[in-house]
N, CA, C and O atoms as a GROMACS GRO file, in nm:
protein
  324
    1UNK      N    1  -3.228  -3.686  -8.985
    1UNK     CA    2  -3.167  -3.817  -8.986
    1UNK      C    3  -3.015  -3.807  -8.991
    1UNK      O    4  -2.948  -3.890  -8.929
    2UNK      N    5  -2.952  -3.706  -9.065
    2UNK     CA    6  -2.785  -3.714  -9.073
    2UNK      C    7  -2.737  -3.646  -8.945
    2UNK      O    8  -2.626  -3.678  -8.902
    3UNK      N    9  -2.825  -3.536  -8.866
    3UNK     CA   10  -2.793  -3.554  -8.745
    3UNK      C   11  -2.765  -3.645  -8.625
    3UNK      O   12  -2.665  -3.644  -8.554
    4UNK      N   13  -2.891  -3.736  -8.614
    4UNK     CA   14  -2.869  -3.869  -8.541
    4UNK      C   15  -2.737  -3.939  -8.575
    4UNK      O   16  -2.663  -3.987  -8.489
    5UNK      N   17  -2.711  -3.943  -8.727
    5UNK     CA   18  -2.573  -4.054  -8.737
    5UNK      C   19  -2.461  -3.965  -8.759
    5UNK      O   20  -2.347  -4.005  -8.784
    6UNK      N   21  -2.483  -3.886  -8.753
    6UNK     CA   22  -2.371  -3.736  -8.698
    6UNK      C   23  -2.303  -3.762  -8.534
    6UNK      O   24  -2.186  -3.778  -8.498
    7UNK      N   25  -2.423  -3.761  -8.460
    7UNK     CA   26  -2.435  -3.765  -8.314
    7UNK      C   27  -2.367  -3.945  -8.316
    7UNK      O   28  -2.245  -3.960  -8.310
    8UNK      N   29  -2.422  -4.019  -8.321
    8UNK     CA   30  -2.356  -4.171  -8.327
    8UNK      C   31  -2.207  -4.208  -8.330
    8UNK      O   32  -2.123  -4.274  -8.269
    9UNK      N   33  -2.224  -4.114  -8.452
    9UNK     CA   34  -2.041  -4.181  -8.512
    9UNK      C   35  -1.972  -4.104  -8.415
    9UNK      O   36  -1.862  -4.152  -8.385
   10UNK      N   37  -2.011  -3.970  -8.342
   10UNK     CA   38  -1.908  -3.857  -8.268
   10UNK      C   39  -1.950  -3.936  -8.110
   10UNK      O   40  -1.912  -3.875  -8.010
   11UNK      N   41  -2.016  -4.051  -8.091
   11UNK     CA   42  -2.018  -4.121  -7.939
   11UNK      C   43  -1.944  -4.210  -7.988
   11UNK      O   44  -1.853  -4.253  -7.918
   12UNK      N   45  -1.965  -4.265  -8.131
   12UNK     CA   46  -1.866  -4.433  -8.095
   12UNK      C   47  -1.747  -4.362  -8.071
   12UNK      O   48  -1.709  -4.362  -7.953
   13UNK      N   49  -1.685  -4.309  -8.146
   13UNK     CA   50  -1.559  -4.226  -8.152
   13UNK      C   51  -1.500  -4.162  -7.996
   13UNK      O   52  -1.382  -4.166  -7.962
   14UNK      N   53  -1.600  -4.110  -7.923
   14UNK     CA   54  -1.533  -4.095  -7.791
   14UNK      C   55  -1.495  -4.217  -7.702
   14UNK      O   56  -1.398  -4.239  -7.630
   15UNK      N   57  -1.623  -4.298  -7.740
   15UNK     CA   58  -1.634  -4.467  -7.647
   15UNK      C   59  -1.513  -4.527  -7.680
   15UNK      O   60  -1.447  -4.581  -7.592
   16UNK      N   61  -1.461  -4.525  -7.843
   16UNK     CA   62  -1.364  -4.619  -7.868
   16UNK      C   63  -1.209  -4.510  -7.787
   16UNK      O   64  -1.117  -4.550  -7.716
   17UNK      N   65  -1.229  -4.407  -7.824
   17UNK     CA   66  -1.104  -4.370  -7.756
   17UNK      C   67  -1.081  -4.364  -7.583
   17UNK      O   68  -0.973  -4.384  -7.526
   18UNK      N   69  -1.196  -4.336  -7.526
   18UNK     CA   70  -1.207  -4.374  -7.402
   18UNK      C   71  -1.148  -4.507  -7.345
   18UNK      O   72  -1.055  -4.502  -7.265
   19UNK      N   73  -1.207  -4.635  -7.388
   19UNK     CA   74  -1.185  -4.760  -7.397
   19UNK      C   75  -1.008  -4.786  -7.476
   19UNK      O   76  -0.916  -4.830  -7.407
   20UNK      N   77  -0.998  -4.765  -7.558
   20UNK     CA   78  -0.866  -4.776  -7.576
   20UNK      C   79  -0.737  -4.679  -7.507
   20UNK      O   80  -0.618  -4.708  -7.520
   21UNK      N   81  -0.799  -4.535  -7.414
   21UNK     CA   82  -0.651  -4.513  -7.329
   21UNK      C   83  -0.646  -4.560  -7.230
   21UNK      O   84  -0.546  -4.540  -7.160
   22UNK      N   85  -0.761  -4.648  -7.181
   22UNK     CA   86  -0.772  -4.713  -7.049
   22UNK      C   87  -0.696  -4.822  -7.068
   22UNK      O   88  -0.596  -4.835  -6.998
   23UNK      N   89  -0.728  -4.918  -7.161
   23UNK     CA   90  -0.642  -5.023  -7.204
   23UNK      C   91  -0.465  -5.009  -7.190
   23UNK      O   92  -0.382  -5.088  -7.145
   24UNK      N   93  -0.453  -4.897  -7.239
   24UNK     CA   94  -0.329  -4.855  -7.232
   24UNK      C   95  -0.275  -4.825  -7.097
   24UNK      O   96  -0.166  -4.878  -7.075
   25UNK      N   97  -0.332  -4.746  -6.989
   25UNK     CA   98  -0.306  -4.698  -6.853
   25UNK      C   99  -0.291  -4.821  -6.851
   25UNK      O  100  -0.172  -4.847  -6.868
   26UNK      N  101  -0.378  -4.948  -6.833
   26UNK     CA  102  -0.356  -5.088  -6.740
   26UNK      C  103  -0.232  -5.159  -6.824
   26UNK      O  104  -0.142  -5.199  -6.750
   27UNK      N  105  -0.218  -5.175  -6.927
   27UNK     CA  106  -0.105  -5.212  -7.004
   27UNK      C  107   0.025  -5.221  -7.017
   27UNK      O  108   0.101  -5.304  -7.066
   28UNK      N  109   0.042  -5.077  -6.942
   28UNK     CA  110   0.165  -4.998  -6.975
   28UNK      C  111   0.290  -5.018  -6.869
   28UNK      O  112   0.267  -4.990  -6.751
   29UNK      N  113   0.361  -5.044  -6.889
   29UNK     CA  114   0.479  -5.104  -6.814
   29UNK      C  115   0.554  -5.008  -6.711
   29UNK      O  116   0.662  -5.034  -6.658
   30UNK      N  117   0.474  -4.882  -6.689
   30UNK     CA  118   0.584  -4.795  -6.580
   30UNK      C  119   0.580  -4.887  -6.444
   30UNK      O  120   0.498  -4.960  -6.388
   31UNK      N  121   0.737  -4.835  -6.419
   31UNK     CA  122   0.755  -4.898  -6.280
   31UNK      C  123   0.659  -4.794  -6.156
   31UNK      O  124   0.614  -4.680  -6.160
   32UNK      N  125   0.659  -4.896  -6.057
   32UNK     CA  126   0.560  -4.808  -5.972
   32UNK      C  127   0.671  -4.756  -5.879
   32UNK      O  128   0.662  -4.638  -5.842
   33UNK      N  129   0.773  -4.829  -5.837
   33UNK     CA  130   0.848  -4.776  -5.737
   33UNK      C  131   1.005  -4.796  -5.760
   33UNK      O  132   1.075  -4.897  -5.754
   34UNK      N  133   1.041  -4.634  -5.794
   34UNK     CA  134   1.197  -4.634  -5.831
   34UNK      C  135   1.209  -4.461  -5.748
   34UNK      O  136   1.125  -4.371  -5.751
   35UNK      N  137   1.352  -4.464  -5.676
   35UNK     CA  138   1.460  -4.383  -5.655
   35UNK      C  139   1.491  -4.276  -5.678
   35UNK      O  140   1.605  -4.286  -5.724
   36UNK      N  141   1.465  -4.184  -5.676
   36UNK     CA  142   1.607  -4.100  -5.755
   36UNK      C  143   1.657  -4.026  -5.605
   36UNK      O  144   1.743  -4.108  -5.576
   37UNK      N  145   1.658  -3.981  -5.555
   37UNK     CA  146   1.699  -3.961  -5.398
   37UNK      C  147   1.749  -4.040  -5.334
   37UNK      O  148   1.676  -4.132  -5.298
   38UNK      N  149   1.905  -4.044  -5.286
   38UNK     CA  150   1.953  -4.227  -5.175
   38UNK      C  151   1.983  -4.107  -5.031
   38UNK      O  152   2.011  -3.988  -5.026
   39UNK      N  153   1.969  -4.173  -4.967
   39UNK     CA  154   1.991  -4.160  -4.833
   39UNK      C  155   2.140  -4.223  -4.790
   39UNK      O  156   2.150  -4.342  -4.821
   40UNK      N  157   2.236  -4.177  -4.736
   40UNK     CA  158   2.410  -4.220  -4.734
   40UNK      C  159   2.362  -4.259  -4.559
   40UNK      O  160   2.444  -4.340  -4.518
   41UNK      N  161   2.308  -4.243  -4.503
   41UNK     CA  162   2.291  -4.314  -4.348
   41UNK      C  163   2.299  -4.369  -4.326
   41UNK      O  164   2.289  -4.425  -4.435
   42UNK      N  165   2.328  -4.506  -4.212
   42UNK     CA  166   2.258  -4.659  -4.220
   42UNK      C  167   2.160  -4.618  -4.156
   42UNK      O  168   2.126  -4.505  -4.120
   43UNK      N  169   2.093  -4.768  -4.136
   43UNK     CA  170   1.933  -4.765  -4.085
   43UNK      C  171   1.989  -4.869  -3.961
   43UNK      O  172   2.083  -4.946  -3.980
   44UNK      N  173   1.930  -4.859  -3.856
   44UNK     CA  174   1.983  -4.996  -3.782
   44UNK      C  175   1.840  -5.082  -3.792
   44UNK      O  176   1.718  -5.066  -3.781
   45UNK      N  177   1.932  -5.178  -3.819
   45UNK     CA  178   1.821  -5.362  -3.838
   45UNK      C  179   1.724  -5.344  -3.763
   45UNK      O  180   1.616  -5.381  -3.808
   46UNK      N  181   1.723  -5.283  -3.628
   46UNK     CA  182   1.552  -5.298  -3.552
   46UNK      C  183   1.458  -5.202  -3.598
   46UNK      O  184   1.336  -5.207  -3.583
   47UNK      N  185   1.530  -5.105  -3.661
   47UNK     CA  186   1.418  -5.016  -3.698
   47UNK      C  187   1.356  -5.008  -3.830
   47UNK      O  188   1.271  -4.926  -3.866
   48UNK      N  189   1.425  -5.132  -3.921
   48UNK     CA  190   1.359  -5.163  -4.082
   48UNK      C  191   1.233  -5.257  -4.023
   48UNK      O  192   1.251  -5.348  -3.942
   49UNK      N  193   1.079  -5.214  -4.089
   49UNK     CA  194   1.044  -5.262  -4.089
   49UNK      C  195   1.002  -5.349  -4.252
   49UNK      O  196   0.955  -5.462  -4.252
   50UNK      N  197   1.024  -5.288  -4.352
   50UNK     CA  198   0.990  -5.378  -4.471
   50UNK      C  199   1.122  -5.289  -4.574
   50UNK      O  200   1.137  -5.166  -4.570
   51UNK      N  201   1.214  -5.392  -4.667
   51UNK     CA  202   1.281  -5.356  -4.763
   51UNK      C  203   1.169  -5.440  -4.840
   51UNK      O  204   1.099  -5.540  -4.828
   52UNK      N  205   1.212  -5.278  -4.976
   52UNK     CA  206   1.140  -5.329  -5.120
   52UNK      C  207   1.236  -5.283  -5.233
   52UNK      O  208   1.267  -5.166  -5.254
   53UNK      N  209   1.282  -5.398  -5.308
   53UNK     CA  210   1.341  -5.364  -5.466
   53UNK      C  211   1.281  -5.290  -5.569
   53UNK      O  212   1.173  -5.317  -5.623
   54UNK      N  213   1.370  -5.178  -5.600
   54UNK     CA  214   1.290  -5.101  -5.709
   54UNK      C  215   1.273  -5.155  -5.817
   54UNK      O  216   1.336  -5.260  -5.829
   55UNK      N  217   1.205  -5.122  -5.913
   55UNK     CA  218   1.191  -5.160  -6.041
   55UNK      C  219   1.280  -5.238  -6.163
   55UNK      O  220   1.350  -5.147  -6.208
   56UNK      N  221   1.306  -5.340  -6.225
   56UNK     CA  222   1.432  -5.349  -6.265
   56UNK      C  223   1.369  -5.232  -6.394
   56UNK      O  224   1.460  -5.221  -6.477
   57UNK      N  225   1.268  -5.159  -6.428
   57UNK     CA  226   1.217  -5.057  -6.558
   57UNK      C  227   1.331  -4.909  -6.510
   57UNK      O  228   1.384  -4.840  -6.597
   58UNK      N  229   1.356  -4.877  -6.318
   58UNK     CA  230   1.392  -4.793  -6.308
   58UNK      C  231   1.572  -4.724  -6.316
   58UNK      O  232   1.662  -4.786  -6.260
   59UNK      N  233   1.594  -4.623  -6.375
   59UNK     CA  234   1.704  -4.576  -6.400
   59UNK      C  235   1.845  -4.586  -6.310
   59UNK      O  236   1.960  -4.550  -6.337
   60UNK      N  237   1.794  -4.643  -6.204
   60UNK     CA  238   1.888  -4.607  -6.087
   60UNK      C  239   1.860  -4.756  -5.982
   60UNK      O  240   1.752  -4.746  -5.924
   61UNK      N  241   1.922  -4.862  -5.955
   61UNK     CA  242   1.852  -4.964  -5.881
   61UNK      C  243   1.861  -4.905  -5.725
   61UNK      O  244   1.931  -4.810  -5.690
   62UNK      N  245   1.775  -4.983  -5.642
   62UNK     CA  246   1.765  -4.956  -5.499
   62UNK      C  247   1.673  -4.977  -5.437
   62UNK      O  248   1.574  -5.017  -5.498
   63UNK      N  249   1.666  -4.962  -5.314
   63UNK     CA  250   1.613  -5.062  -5.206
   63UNK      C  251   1.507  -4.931  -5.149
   63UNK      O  252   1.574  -4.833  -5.116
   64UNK      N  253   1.370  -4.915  -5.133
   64UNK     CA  254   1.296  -4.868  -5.024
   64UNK      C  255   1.299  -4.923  -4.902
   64UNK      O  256   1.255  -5.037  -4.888
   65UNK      N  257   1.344  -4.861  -4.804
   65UNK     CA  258   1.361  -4.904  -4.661
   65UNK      C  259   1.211  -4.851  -4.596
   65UNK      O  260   1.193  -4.729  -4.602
   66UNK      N  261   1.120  -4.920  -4.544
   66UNK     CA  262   1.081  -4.868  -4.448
   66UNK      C  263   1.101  -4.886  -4.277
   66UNK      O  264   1.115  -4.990  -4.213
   67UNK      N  265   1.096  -4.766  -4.237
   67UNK     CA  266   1.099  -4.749  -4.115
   67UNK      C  267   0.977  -4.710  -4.008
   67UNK      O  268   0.868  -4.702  -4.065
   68UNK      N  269   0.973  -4.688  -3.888
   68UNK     CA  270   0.816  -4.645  -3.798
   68UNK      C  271   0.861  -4.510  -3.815
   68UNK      O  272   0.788  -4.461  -3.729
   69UNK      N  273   0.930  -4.407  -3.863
   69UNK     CA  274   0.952  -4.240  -3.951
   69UNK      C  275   0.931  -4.239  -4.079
   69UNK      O  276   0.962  -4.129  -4.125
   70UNK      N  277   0.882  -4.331  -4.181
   70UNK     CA  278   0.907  -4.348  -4.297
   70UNK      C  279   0.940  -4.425  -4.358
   70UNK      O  280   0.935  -4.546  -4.334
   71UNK      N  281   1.013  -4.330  -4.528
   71UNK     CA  282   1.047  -4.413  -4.642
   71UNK      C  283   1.179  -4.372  -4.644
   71UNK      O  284   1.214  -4.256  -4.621
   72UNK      N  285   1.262  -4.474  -4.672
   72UNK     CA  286   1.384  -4.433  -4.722
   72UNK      C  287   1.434  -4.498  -4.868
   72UNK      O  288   1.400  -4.615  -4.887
   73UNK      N  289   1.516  -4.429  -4.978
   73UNK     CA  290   1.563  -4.468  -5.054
   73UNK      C  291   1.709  -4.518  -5.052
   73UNK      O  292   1.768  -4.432  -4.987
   74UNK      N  293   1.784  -4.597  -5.083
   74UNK     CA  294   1.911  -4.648  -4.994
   74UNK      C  295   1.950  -4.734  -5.160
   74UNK      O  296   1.861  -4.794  -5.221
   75UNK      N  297   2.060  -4.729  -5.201
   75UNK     CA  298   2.161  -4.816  -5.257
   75UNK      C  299   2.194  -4.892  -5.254
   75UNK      O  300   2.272  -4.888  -5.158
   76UNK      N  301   2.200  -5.021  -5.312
   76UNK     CA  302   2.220  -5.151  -5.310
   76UNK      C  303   2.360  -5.185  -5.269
   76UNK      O  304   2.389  -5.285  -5.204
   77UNK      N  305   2.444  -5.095  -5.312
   77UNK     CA  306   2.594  -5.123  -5.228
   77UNK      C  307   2.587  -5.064  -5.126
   77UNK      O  308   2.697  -5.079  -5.074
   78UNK      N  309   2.510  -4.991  -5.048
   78UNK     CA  310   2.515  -4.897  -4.897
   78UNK      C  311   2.400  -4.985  -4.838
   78UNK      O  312   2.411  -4.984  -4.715
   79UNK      N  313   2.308  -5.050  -4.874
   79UNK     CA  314   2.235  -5.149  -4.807
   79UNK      C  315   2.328  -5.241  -4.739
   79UNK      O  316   2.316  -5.267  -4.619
   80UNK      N  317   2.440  -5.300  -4.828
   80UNK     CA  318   2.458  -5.453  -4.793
   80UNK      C  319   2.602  -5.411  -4.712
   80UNK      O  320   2.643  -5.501  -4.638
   81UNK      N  321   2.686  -5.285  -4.716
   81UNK     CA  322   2.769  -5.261  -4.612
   81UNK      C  323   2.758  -5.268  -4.485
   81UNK      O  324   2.854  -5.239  -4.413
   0.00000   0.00000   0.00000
């Protein structure tokens, strides 16, 4: 019998920690898309197909450029020059 509630308390105990780092993963405030690499190039206007603002969570602000070659990371003052 103290085996069974041996075995019990050592499942709730995984279930509750299981369940509570998941909570946390969905919770948790990292930014999904920030910078640290800028690109000094321009891009010419026909070949952006989508700008995206980084994170205001991330260290460094800036713009993902995409292009039909890619991703680019680009600077908010070298964007708007």
């Amino acid at each position: 019998m103290k085996k069974i509630s041996c075995v019990c308390a050592v499942l709730g105990l995984v279930l509750l920690i299981a369940v509570s780092s998941v909570s946390r993963t969905e919770d948790s405030n990292h930014p999904t898309l920030c910078c640290f690499n800028f690109v000094k190039f321009k891009i010419p206007l026909k070949n952006i197909l989508t700008v995206e603002k980084t994170s205001s969570a991330c260290p460094i602000p800036g713009y993902v450029v995409t292009t039909p070659r890619g991703k680019f990371c680009k600077q908010e003052d070298v964007l708007l020059d």
